[in-house]
N, C-alpha and C positions, 0 to 999 in steps of 0.2 A: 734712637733712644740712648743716656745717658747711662740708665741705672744697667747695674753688673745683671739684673733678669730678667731677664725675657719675656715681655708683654705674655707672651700666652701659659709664662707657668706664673706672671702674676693672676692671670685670669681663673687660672685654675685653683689657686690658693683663695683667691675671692671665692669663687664658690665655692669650694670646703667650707670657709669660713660662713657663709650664708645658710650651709644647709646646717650646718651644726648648730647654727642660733634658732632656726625653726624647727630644726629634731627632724628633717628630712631627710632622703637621700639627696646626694649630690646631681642624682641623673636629673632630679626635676627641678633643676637650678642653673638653667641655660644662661649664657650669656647676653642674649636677648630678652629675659624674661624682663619686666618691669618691677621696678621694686617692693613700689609701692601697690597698685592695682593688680599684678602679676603674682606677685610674692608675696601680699599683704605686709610688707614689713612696717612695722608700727612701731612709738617712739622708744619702746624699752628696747626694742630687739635691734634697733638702730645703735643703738648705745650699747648693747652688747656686743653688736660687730662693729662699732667702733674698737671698742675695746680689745679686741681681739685681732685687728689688724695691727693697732699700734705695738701690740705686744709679737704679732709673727715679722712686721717689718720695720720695728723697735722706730717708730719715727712719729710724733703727737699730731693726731688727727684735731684739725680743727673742732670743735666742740659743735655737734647736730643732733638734732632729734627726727629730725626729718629727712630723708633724699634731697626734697625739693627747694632745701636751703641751701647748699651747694648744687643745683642744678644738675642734681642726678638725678637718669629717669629708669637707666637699666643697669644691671649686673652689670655689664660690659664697660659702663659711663664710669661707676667706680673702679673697677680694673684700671683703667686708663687716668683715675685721679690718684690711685696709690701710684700706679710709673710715674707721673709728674711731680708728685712729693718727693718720692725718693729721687727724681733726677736734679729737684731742688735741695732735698738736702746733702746730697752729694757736689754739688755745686759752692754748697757755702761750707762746706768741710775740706773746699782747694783740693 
């Protein structure tokens, strides 16, 4: 992987960020959980963690209201779409 962090402290920064949108603890925001059917994440709270990734890894998330428009299904699927963002935006910053 490109980006200067480390897949598993981006994962873990994903889920802060997921449990803080649902008002959970983090314990119950496995990497495995499902977004949408697992997590119940629905379209406002998608857009709050949108918003809240692009603000911890200052990079513009595509516009979603749903997981299942970028073909995410679990916490884990987004982990690994902020690492390819940022190894693309680090790519076009040479």
């Amino acid at each position: 992987m490109a980006s200067n962090i480390p897949i598993d402290e981006i994962g873990r920064e994903v889920r802060a960020i997921i449990a803080g949108a649902l008002r959970r603890p983090v314990e119950q925001v496995p990497l495995t959980a499902s977004l949408e059917s697992g997590l119940g994440i629905d379209s406002l709270a998608m857009i709050e963690i949108n918003i809240a990734l692009e603000e911890r890894f200052r990079f513009a998330m595509p516009e979603m209201t749903s997981p299942a428009e970028a073909n995410l299904q679990t916490v884990e699927d987004l982990a690994r779409f902020v690492a390819a963002q940022l190894d693309l935006q680090k790519r076009r910053a040479g």
